[in-house]
N, C-alpha and C positions, 0 to 999 in steps of 0.2 A: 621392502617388507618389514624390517626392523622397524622406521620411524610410523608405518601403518599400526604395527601390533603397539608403539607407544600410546598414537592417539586412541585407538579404540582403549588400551589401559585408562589412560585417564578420562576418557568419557562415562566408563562403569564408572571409574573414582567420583566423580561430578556428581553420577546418579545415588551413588551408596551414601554421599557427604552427608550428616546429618546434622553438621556444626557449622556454622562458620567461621571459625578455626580453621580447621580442615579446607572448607572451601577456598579461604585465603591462602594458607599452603601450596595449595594446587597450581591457586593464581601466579605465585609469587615464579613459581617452578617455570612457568610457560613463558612469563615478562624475561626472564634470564635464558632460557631458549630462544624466546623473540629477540632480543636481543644480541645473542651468538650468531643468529638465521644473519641479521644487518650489516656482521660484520662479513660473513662470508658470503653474502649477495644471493645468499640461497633462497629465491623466491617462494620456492613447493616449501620449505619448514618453517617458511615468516608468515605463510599461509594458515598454514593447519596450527602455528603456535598460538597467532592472534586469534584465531577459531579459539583454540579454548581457552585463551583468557577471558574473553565474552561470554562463552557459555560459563563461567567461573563465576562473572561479574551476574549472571544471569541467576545463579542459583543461588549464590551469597545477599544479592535481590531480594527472593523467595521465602529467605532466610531468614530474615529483617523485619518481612512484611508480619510473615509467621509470629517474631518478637513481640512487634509494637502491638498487635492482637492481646497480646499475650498480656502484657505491661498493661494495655488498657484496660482489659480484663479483671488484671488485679483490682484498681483505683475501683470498682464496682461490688468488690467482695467484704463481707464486712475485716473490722482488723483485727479480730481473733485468726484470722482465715492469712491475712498478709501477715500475721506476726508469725504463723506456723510455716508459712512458705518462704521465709525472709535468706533461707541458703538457697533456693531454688528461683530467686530473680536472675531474669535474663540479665545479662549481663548489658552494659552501658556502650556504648560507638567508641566512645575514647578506650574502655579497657580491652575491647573489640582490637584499637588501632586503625578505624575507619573513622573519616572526616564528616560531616556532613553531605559535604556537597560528593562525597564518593557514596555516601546511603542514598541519597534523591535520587543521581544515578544510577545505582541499580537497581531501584528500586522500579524507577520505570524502566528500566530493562525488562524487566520479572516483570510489568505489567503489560509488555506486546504479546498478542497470537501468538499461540504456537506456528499457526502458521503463518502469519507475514512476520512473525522471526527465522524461520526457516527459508521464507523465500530471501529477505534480505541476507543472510548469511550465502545462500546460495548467489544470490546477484553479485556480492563481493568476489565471491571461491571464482566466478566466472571474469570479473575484470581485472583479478589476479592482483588486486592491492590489499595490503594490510588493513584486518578489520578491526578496526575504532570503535569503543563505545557510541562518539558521536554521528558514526555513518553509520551504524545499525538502527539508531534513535532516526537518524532519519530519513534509512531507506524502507522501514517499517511502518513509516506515515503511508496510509491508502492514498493513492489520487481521487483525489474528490473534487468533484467538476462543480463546486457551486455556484448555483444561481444567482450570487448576492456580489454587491463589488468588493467582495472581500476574495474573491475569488482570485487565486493566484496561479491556476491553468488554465491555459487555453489553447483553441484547434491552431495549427501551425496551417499559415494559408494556403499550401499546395493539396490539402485536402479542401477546403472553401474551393478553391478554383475547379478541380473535378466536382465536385459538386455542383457547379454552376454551368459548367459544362455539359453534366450530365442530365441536368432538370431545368437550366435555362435561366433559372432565378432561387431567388431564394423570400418566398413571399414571409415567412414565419420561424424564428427560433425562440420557441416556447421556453427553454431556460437560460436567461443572459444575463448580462448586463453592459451597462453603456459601454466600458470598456471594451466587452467580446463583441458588440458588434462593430465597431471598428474595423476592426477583421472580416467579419462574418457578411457583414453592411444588410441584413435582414430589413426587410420593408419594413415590418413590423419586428417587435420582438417583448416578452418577459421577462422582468427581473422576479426577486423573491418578492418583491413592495407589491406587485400587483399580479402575484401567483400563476402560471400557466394553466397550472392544475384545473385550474376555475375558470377558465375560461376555453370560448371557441378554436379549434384549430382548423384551418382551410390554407388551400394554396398548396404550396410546394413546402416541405417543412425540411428543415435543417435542425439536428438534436443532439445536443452535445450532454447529458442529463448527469447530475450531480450521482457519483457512482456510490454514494452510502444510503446504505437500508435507513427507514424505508422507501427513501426517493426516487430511489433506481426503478424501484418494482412500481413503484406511482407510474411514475412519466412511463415507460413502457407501457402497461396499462389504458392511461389514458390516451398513448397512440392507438394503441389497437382500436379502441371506442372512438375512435376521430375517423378511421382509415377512408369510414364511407363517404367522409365529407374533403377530404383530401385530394390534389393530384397527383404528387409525388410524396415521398419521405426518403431522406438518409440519417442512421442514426451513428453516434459515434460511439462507442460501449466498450467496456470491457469484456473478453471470450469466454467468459465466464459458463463454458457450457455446461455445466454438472447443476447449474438451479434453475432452478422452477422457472423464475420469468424470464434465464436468455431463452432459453427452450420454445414458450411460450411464443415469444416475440420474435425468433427465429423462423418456424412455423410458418409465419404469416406472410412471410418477406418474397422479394420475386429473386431475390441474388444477396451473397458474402462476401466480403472481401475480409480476407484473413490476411492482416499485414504481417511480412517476412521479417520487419523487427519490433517490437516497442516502439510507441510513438513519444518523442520527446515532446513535451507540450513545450509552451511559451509561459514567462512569465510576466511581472507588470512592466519590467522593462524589455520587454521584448525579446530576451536571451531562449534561447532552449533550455528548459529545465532539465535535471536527473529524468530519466524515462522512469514511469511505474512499473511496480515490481510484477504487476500482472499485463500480458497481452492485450490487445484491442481486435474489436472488430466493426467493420464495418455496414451495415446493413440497409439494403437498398428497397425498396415495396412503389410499388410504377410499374410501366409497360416498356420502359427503355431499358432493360437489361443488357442491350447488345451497345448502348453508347455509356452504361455506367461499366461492364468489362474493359470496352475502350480506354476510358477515362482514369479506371483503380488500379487494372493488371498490374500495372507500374511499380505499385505498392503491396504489391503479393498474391497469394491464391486467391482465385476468383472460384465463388461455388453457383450454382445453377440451381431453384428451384422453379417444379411446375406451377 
């Protein structure tokens, strides 16, 4: 209860910081906590202390950004106006006591979502390792499935095999590239060079669609406007139920398959990557519902629609 009533102390302290002075304070307090936590192997206080160094580095971030505003600001104003504000300049990084490459860094800290900073802080608290500037920087990158060979995720092929299982083939993946299909082995398939968007979709389709707006809500979209010309589809998506097009595109489908974990995509070497910070799901539109249950249940809740 004691070390509970600390963190929520210092997280008002976080929210009230209006310096950063102060902010760095705070920081400084929790690296010497972390640090005590290391030597006593006390996992729960190397948790919650790295917790608010981050959000320290987060708002010291905020702080900064606030600044360079501010300083730009001036160089705009005539110099009647900066010779009269000349005690009220922001203060400098060095006199600060912060390096450069410590402002770049939190600086894009202070630039991720509130909320995929919140999920990644939470994806740490759940694998119970100490949280890093550099694994929040890069558990707050979205998985983004692009179309283009720059694309550094891809479907792990035990989902391609139910799939193929499930529909027999796989005539069409609308967003690839040479690489994914490798994997995918699509009869046909789309890179971003010659757009899916824009063109025909038939056959059996396999879709793995680049999950950032507004691409996601495109390729969705343009499945629904294909469907009639279609024999099967399975889509690979994020669970994203609260917007407009999983809903949409939901709706439409004959079966779900809601995997029981995050799926670890693949990367150019073939390794499983970090899982994304948000769930997947599966979605099936065909008359074979009972051999695509077969084929997913494996991989989690299977839902039923009429």
């Amino acid at each position: 209860m004691q070390e509970l009533e600390k963190y929520d102390a210092a997280r008002h302290a976080l929210q009230a910081a209006a310096s950063v002075d102060e902010v760095k304070e705070i920081r400084n307090k929790s690296l010497a906590l972390a640090a005590y936590a290391k030597q006593a192997k006390d996992k729960d206080l190397l948790s919650w202390a790295s917790e608010i160094k981050i959000r320290a580095e987060r708002r010291a971030g905020e702080l900064l950004i606030v600044m360079e505003k501010a300083k730009s600001n001036q160089y705009t104003k005539s110099a009647q106006y900066i010779e009269s504000t000349e005690q009220n300049k922001p203060k400098t990084l060095a006199a600060l006591g912060i390096s450069k490459n410590q402002s770049s860094h939190w600086q894009s800290v202070a630039a991720i979502s509130e909320e995929n900073f919140e999920k990644a802080i939470l994806e740490s608290k759940q694998d119970n390792i100490e949280i890093t500037t550099p694994l929040i920087l890069k558990l707050s990158k979205p998985h983004v499935s692009n179309n283009s060979g720059e694309n550094e995720w891809y479907t792990p092929y035990e989902f391609i095999e139910a799939a193929l299982l499930t529909m027999g083939s796989i005539d069409l993946d609308p967003a690839s590239s040479e690489l994914a299909n490798k994997t995918v082995k699509a009869t046909e398939f789309y890179t971003a060079k010659n757009n899916g968007l824009t063109k025909p979709w038939t056959g059996n389709v396999w879709l793995n669609p680049p999950y950032a707006q507004p691409l996601i809500s495109q390729f969705c979209d343009k499945l629904a406007l294909e469907l009639s010309a279609i024999n099967q589809a399975i889509v690979l998506i994020n669970n994203a139920t609260e917007t407009k097009w999983f809903q949409g595109i939901a709706e439409l489908s004959s079966s779900i398959c809601f995997p029981s974990s995050r799926i670890k995509f693949i990367d150019k070497q073939g390794n499983r990557c970090g899982a994304p910070l948000q769930g997947q799901a599966l979605l099936y539109f065909g008359d074979n519902r009972v051999l695509f249950k077969r084929n997913f249940s494996k991989f989690g809740l299977i839902l039923y629609y009429a």
